[in-house]
N, C-alpha and C positions, 0 to 999 in steps of 0.2 A: 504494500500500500504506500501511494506518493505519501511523502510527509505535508502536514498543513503548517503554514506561519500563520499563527496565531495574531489573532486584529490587536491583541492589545500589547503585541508586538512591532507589531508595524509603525512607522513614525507617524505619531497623533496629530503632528502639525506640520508645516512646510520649514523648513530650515530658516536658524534667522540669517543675515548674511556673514554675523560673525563665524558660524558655525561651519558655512560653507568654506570661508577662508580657514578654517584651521584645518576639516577634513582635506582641502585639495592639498593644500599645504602637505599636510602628513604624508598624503600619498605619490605627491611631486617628488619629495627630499627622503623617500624611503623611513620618511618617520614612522610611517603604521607599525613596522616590527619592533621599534623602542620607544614608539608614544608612554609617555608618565601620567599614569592615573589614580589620583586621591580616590580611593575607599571609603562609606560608613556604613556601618552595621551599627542599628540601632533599633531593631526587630523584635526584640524579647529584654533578657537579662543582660545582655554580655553587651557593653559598650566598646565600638571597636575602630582604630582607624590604620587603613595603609595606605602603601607607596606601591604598585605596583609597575613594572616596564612590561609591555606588550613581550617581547621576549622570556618573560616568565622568571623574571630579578626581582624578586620580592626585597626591595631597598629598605624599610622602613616599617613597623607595624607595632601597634601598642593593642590589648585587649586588659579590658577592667572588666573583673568577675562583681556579679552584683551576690552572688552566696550567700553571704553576711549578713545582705539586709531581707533576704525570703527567706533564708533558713529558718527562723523562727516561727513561720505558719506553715513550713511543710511544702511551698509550692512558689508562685512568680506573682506578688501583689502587681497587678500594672500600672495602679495612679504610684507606689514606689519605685518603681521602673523606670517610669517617666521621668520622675523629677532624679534621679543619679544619671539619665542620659543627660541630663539639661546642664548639672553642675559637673559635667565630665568631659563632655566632649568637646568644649573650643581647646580646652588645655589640654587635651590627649591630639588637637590638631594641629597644633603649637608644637607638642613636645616632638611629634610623629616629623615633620618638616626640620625642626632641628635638628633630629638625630641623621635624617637621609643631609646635612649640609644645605639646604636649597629655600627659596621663598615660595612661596603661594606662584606669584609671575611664572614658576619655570614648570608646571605641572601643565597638561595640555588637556586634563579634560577632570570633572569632578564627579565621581560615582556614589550611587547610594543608593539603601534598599527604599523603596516606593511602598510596601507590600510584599507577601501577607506577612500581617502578625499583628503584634498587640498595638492598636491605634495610634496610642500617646506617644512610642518608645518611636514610630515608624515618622511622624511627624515630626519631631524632633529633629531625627536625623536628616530628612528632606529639606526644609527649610533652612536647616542649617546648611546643608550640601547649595541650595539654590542662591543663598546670602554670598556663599564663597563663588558660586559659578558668575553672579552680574556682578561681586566688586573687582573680580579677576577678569571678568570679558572670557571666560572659558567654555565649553557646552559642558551640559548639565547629561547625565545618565540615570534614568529613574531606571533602578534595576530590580525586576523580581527576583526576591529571596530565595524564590526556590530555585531560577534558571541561576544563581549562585549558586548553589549546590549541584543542581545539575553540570553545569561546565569546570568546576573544580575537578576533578579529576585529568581537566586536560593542562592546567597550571602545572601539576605536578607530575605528569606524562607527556610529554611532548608528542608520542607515539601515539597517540589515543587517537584514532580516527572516526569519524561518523560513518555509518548510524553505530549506536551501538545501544544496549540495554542498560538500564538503570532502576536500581531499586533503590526509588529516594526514600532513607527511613528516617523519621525524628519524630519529637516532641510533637507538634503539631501531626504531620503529615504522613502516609505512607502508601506510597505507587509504586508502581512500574511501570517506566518508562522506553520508547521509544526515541531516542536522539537523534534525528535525523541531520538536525544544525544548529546553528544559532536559532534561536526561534522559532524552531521549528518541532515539534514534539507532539508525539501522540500519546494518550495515557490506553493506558493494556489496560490497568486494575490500579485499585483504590479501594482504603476501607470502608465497608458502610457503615462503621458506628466512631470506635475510640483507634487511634494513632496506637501502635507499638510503644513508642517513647513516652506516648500517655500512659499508657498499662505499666511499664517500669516504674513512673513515676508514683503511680497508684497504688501498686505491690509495695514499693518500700515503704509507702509511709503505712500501709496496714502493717506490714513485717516491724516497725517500729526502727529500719536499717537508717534513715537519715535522708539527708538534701545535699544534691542533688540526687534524684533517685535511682538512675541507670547506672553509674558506676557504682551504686551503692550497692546495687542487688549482683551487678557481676564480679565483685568481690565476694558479699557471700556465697554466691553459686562458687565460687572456685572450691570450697571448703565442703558443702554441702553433694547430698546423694542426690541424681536428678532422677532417680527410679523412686524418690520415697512418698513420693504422692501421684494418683492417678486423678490428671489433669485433662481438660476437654480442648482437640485441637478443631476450633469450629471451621468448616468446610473444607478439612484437609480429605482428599482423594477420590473430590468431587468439581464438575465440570465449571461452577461457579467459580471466576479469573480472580474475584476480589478479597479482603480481608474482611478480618473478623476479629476484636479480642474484648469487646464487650463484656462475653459469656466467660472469656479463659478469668478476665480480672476477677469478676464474682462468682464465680468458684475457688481463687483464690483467699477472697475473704470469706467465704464459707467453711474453707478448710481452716483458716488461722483460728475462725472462731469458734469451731469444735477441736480445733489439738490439745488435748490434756497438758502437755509440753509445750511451752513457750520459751523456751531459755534460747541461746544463742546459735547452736545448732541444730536447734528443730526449725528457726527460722532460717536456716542455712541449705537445710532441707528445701523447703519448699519454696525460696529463690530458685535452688537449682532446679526443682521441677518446672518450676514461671518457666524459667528462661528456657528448658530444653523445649516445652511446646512453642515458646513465640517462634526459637528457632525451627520447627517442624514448621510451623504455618508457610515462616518465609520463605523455606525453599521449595515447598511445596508447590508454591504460587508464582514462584521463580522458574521451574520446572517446564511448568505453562506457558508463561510467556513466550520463554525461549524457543517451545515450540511451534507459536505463530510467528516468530522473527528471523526465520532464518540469517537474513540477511547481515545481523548482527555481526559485529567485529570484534565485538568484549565484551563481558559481564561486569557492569561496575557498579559499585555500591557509593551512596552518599547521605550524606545527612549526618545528624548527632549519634543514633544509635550504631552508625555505621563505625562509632568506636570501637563495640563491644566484638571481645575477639573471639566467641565461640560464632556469634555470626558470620564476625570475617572468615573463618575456619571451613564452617559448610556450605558458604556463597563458595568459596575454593574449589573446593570438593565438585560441586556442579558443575562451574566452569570447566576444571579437568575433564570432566566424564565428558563433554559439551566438544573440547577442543578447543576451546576461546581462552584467551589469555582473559586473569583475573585483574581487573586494577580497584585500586582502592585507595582513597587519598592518605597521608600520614594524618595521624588523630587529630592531630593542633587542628587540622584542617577540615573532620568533617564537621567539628562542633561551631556555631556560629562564631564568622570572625570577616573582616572585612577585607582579607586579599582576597578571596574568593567574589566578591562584590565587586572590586577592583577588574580582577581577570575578567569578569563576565562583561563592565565597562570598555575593556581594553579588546573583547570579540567584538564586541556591538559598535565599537568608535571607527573600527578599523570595515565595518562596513554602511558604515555614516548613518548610523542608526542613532541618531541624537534625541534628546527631549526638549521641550520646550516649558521655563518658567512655570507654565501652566501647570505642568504634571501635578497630581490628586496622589494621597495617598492612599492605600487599599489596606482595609484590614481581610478580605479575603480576594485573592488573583491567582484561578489557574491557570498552570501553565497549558492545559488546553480546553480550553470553552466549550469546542465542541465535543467533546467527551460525550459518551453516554449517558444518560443518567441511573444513578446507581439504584438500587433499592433500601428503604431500608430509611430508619428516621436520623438526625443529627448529622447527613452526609457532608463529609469532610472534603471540600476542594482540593 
């Protein structure tokens, strides 16, 4: 199947004429392959800014963990969110340009997440990105969060060729992807209820393991028996493409709340059970795709929970069995951070895909619209 570029892909507006001068520029002086583009990730928790060059020199980058300030409820308050992106980020773009030697002037284009995520944290970063795009005369790049995960793995692969397969997993989101190009993306499958990285999140704080919750349960899983509880893998080895872990979470807390044992290894236990079903589902539903995609060039995983390495282990495994080389970003890079925002500015500049001032924030934008529509209530973009 042709791949689609997505409408809200395409350029919203007609170029201003600054924009045209810098694109022909770039493309006159061979600048496209070392254009420098300012980064912000300002999506969720993690306040974040880089430097990155089109050649794939990650010059410059700072990330501030917010931890500190959600750990104490368990999960990501968003009006606190908000306001540590507000008191963080001119001085994390301050500090980000000093460290690379250089001014604001010598940067050739300004990137930032647009969408999706938490409202407050997303606006923040945009407006601040657009303040720096008209005092600098720069073009601006309203960048979907997710086609930043999506194209991170070609930051850190220079190999990485289109199309290829993509199981974007995280906090919010989890598909499977179709990479056709820049822009270009079809979605295979998508959960119909809760995100993986949400069910992580959810399991630790019932297991009582802490915040952040995904590395929190795949620490206990290392320790813990993944045979010590009999857990439900919903729609595993059935024709249905999409996820499911709704049903696994609350069975999760139905088993915690009947375990006689509570102590440190009985919740160690039944981590490692969580985890070995999510990882059933995943590859199970990866299995699928792969089989409508022939076309594919590599199996690649992205997002936050794409940390966790018994995933990366059995995405592995598939790929092998598949023939397709595995790629997978280094961890720094699946969890939200702003070179990956960067890169994905630094694909999109280089094919004069600019934004205009205008650009809107999104707290929900997928990466492809015309998708299916899923079944099922709480459907996840």
């Amino acid at each position: 199947m042709a791949g689609r570029t997505s409408p809200v892909f395409r350029r919203r507006r007609p170029f201003r004429d600054r924009d045209v001068a810098v694109v022909r520029t770039l493309r006159a002086g061979g600048g496209a392959v070392s254009a420098l583009i300012l980064g912000i990730e300002s999506s969720c928790d993690e306040t974040a800014v880089a430097l990155v060059r089109a050649d794939r020199t990650i010059v410059a980058q700072a990330v501030a963990s917010q931890d500190a300030e959600h750990r104490p409820f368990g999960g990501v308050v968003p009006e606190l969110a908000a306001r540590a992106h507000v008191e963080r980020l001119t001085p994390m773009v301050e500090a980000v340009l000093a460290q690379a030697g250089i001014k604001l002037a010598d940067v050739d284009a300004i990137a930032s997440t647009a969408g999706p995520g938490l409202i407050g944290g997303v606006m923040v970063g945009l407006v601040t990105a657009k303040a720096l795009s008209f005092a600098a005369n720069k073009p601006l790049l309203a960048i979907n969060h997710l086609e930043g995960h999506a194209l991170s793995p070609r930051l850190a692969d220079s190999g990485l060729q289109f199309p290829y397969l993509l199981l974007l997993v995280s906090g919010g989101h989890c598909q499977l992807l179709a990479v056709d190009g820049v822009g270009r993306y079809r979605r295979l499958a998508t959960t119909i209820d809760d995100a993986a990285g949400e069910a992580f999140d959810k399991v630790a704080k019932i297991l009582g393991l802490g915040f952040p919750g995904g590395p929190a349960v795949e620490r206990a899983a290392k320790t813990g028996n993944p045979f010590a509880y009999k857990l439900p893998r919903p729609l595993l080895n059935t024709d249905e493409p999409h996820f499911s872990f709704a049903g696994l979470k609350s069975a999760v807390l139905r088993a915690w709340a009947a375990a006689p044992d509570k102590s440190l290894p009985a919740s160690a236990d039944l981590a490692a059970s969580f985890q070995a079903a999510v990882v059933d589902c995943l590859t199970d539903r990866t299995r699928l795709a792969l089989a409508v995609m022939p076309e594919a060039t590599a199996l690649v995983v992205a997002g936050g929970v794409a940390a966790n390495s018994a995933i990366r282990d059995a995405l592995r495994s598939i790929a092998v069995g598949a023939g397709l080389p595995f790629v997978a970003p280094p961890l720094w890079l699946c969890t939200d951070n702003a070179a990956m925002i960067a890169w994905a500015g630094a694909e999109r500049l280089a094919l004069g895909l600019v934004d205009g001032l205008d650009a809107v924030a999104r707290p929900r934008w997928p990466l492809d619209p015309d998708g299916e529509a899923v079944r099922g209530a709480g459907v996840k973009a």
